[in-house]
N, CA, C and O atoms as CSV, one atom per row, in Angstrom:
chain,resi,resn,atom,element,x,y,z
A,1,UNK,N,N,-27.727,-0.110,13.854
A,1,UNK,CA,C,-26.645,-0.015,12.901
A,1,UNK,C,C,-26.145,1.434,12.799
A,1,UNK,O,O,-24.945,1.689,12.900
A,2,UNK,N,N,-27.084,2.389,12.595
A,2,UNK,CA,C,-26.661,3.786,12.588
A,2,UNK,C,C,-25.834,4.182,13.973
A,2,UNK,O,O,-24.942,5.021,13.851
A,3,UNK,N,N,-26.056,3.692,15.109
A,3,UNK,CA,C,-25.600,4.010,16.652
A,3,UNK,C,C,-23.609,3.415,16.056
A,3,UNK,O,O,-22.487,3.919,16.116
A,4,UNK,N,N,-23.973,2.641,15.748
A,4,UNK,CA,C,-22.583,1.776,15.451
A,4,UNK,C,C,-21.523,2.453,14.760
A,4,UNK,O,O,-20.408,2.677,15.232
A,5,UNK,N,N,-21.977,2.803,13.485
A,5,UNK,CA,C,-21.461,3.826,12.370
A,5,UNK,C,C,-21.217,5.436,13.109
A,5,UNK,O,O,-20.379,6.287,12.810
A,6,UNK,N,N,-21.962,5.459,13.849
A,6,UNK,CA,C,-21.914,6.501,14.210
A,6,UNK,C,C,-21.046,6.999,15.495
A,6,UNK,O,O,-20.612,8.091,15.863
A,7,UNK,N,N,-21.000,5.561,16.042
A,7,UNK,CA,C,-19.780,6.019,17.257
A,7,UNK,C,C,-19.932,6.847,18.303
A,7,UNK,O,O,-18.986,7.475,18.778
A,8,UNK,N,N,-21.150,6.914,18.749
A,8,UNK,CA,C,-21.257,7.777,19.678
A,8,UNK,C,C,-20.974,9.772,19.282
A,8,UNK,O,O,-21.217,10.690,20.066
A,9,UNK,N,N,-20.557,9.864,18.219
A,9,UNK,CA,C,-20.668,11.238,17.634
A,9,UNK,C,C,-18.961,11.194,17.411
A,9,UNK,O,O,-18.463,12.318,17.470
A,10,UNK,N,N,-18.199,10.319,17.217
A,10,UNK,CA,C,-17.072,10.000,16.884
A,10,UNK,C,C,-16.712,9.209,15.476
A,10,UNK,O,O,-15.686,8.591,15.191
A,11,UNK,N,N,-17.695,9.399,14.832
A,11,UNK,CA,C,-17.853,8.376,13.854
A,11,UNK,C,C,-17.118,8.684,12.547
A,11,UNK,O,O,-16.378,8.002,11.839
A,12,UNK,N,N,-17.586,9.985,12.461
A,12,UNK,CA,C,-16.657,10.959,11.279
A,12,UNK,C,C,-15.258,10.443,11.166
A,12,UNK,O,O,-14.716,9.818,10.254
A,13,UNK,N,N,-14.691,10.974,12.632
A,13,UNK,CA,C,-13.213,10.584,12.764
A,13,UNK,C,C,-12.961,8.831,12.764
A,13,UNK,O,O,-12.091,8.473,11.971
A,14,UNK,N,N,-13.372,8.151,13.257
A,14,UNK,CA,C,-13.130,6.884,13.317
A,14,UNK,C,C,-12.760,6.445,11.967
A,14,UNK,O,O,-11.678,6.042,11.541
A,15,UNK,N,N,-13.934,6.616,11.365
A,15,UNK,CA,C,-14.310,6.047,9.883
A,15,UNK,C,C,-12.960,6.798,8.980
A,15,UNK,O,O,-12.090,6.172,8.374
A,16,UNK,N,N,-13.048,7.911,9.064
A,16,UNK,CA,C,-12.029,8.615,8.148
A,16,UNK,C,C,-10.433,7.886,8.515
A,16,UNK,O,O,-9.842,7.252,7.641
A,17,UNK,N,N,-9.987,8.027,9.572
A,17,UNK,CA,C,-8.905,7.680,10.016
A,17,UNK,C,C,-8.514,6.001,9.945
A,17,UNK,O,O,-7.327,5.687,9.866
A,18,UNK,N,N,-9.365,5.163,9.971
A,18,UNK,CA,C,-9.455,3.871,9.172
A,18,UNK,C,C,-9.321,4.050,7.429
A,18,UNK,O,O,-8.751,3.075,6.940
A,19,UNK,N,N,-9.556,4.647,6.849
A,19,UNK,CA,C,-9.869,5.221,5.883
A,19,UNK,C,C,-8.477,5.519,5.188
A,19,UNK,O,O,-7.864,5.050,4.228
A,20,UNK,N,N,-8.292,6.388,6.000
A,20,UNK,CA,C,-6.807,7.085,6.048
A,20,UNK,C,C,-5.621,6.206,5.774
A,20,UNK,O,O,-4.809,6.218,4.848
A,21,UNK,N,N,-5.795,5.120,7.280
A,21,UNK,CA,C,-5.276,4.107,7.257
A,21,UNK,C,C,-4.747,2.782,6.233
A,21,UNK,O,O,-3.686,2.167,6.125
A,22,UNK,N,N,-5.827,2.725,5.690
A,22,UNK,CA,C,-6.111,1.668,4.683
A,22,UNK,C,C,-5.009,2.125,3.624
A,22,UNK,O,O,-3.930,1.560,3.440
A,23,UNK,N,N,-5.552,3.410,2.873
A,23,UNK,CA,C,-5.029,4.078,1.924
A,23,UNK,C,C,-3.541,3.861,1.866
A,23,UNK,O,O,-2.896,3.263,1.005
A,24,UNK,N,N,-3.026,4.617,3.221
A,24,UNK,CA,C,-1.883,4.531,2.918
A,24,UNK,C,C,-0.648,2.778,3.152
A,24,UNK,O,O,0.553,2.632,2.929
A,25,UNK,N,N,-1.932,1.588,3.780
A,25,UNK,CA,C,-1.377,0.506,3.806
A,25,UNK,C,C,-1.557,0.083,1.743
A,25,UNK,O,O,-0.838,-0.552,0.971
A,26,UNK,N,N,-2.490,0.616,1.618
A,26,UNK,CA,C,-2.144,-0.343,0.028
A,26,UNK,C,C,-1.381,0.471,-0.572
A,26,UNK,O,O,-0.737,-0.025,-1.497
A,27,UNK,N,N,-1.197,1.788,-0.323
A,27,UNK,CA,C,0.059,2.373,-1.402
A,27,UNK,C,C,1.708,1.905,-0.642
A,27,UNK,O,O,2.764,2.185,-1.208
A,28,UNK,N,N,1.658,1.311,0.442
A,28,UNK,CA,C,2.869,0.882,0.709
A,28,UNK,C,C,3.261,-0.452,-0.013
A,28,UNK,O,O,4.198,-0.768,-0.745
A,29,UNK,N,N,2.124,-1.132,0.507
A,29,UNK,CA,C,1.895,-2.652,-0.818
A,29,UNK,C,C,2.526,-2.413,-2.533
A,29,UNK,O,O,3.440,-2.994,-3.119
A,30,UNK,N,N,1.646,-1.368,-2.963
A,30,UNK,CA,C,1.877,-1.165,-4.249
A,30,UNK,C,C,3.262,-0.464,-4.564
A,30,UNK,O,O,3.709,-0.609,-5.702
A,31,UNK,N,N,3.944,0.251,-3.686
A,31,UNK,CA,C,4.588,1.167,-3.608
A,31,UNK,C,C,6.381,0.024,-3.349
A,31,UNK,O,O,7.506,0.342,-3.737
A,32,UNK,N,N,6.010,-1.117,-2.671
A,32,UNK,CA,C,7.007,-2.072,-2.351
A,32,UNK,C,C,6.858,-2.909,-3.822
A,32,UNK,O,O,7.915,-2.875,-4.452
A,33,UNK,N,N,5.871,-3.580,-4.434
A,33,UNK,CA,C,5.912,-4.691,-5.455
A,33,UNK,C,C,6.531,-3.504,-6.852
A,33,UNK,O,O,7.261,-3.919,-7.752
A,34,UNK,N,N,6.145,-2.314,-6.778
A,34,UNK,CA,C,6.941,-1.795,-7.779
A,34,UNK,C,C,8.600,-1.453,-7.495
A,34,UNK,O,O,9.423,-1.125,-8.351
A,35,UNK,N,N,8.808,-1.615,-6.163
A,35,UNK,CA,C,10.055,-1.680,-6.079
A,35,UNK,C,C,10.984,-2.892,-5.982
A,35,UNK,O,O,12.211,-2.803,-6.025
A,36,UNK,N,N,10.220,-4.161,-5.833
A,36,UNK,CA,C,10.917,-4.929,-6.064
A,36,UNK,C,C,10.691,-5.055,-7.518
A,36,UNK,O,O,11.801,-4.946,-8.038
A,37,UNK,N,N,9.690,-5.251,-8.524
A,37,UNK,CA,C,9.997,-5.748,-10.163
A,37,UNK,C,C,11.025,-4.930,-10.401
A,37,UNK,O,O,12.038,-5.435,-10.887
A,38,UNK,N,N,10.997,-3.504,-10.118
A,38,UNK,CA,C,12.090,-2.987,-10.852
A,38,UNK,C,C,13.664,-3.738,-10.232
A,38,UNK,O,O,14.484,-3.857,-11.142
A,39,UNK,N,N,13.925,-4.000,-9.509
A,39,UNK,CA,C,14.911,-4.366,-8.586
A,39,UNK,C,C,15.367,-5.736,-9.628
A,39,UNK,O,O,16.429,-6.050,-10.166
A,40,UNK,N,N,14.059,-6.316,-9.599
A,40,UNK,CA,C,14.217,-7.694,-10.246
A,40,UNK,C,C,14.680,-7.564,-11.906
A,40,UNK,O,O,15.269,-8.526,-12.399
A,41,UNK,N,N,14.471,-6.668,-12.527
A,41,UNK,CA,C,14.686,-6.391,-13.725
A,41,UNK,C,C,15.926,-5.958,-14.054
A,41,UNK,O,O,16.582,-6.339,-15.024
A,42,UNK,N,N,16.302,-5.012,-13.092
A,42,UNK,CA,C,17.376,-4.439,-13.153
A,42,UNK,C,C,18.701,-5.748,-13.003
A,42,UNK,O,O,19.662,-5.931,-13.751
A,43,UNK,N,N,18.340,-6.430,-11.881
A,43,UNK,CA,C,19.298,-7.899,-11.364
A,43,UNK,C,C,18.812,-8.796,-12.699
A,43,UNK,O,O,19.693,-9.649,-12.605
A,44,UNK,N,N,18.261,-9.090,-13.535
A,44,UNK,CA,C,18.061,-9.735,-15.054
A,44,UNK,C,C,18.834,-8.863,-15.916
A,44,UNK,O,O,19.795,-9.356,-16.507
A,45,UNK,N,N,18.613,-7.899,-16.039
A,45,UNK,CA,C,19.622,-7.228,-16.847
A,45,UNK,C,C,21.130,-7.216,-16.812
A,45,UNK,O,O,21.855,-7.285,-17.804
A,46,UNK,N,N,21.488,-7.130,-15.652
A,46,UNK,CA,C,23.087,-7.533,-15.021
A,46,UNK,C,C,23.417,-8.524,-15.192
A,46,UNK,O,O,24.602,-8.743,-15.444
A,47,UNK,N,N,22.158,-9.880,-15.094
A,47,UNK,CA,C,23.073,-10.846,-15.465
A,47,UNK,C,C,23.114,-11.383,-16.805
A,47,UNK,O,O,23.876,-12.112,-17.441
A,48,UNK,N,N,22.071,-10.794,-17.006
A,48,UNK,CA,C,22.239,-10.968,-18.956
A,48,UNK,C,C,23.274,-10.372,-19.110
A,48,UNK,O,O,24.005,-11.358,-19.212
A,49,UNK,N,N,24.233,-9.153,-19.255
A,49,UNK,CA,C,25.060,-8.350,-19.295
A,49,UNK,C,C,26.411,-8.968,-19.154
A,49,UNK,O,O,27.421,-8.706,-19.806
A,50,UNK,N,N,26.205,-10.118,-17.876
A,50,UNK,CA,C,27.294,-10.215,-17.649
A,50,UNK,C,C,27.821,-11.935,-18.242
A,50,UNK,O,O,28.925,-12.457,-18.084
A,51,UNK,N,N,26.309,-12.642,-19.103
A,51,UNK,CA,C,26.933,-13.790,-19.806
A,51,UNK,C,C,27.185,-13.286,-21.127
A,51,UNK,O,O,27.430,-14.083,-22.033
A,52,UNK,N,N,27.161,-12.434,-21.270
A,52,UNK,CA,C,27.621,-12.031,-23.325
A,52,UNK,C,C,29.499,-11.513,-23.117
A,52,UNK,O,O,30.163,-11.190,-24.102
């Protein structure tokens, strides 16, 4: 298991750069669903706006 993790002495980088990876896939996730609610709120507001 340690040989595995360890990568042949590449492991640091592997691991980090997966790591890396990840990070910046869930702040794109999080980073998109806050841009659509607002999107969506904003398009509720307009059309409330626009039946009064």
């Amino acid at each position: 298991m340690i040989e595995f993790l360890n990568m042949g002495g590449y492991g640091a980088y592997v691991w980090s750069a997966y790591g890396i990876g990840f990070v910046v896939l869930l702040a794109n996730v999080r980073s998109a669903r806050a841009y659509y609610r607002k999107q969506l709120a904003r398009a509720i507001a307009r059309r409330q706006d626009s039946n009064t």
